[in-house]
Residue frames relative to the residue before (quaternion, step in Angstrom):
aa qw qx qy qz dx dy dz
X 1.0000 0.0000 0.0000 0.0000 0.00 0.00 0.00
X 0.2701 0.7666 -0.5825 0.0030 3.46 -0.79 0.74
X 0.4911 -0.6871 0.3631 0.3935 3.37 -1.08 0.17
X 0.3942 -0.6832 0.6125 0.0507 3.65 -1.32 1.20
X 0.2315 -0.7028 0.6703 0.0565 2.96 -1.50 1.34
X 0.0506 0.7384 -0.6723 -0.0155 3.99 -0.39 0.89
X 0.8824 -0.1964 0.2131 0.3707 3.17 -1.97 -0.44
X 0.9690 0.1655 0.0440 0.1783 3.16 1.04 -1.74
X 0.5747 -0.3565 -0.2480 0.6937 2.18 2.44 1.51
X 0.5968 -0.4383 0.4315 0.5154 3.59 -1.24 -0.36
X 0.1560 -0.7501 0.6424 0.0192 2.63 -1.49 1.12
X 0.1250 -0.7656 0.6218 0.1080 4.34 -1.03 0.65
X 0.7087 -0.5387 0.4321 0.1444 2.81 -1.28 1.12
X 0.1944 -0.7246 0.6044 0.2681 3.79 -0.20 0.62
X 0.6440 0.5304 -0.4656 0.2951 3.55 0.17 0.40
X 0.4861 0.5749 -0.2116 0.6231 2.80 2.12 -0.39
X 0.5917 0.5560 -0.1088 0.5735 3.24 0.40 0.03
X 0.7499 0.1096 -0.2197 0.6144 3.39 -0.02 -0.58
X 0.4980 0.6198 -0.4199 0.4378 4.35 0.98 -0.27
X 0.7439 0.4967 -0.2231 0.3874 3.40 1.79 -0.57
X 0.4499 -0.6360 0.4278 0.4583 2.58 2.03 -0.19
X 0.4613 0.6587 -0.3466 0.4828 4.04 1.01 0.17
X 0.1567 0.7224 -0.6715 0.0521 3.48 -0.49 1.02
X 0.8922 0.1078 0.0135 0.4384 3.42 -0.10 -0.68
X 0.1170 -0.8719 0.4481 -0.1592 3.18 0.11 2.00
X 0.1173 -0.6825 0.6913 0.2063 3.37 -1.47 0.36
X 0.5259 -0.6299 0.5693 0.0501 3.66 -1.79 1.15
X 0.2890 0.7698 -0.5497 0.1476 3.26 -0.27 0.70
X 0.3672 -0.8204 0.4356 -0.0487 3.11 -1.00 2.09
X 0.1174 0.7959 -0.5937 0.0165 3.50 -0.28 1.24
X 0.8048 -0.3739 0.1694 0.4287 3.32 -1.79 0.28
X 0.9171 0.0022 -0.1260 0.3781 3.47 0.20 -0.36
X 0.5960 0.6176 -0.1669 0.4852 3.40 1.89 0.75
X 0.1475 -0.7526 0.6276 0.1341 3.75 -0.57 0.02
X 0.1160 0.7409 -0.6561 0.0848 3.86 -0.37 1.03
X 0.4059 -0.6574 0.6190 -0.1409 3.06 -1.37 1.80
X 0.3068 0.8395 -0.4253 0.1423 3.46 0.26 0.78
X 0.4696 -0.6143 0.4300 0.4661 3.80 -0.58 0.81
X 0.2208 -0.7477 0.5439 0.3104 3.42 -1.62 0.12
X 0.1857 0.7876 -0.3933 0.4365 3.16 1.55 0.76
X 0.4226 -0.7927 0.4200 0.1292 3.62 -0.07 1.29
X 0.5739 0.5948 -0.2219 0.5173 3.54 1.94 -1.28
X 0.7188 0.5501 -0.1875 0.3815 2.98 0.91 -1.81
X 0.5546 0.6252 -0.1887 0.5157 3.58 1.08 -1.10
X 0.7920 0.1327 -0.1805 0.5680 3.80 0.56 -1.02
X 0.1195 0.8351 -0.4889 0.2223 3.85 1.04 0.17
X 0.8474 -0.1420 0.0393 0.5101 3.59 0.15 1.01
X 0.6606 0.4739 -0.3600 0.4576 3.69 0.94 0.09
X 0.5546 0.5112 -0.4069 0.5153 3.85 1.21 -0.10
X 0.2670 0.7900 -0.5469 -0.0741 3.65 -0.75 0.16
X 0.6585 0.3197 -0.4764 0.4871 3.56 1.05 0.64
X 0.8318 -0.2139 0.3225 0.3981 3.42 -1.84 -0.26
X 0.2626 0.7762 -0.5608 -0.1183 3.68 -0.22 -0.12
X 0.7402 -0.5716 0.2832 0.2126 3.85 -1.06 -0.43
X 0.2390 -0.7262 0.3202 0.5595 3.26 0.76 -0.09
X 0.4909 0.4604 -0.5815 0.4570 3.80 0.62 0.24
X 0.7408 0.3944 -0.3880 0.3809 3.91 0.13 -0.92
X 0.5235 0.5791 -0.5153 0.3537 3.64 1.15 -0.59
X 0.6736 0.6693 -0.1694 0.2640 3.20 1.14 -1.71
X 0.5840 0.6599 -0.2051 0.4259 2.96 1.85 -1.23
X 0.5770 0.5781 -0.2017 0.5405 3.36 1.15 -1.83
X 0.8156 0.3959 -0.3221 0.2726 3.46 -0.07 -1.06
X 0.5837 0.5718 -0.3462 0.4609 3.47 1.74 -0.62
X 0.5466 0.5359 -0.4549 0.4551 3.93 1.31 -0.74
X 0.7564 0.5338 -0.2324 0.2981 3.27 0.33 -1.05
């Protein structure tokens, strides 16, 4: 699986994807970049939280991200 650039845009394999564990994503287009990011709050902190936090600091984290 890899990802393909054609005429009428780039295109990723859902198998790719879902191998990331990525189901439901949001696109976000910057100046010289294309970030693909779950919008899955779990998915998003998925191994990078490792203490207790609040639900204001969860809230916090999830807005940086």
């Amino acid at each position: 699986m890899k990802i393909e650039v054609k005429k009428e845009g780039i295109f990723i394999p859902k198998g790719l994807l879902e191998e990331l564990e990525i189901e439901d994503v949001e696109v976000v287009l910057k100046e010289h970049e294309i970030l693909v990011k779950p919008k899955s709050l779990t998915r998003k902190l998925k191994g990078f939280v490792k203490t207790r936090l609040t639900v204001r600091e969860l809230d916090q984290l999830y807005t940086e991200i």
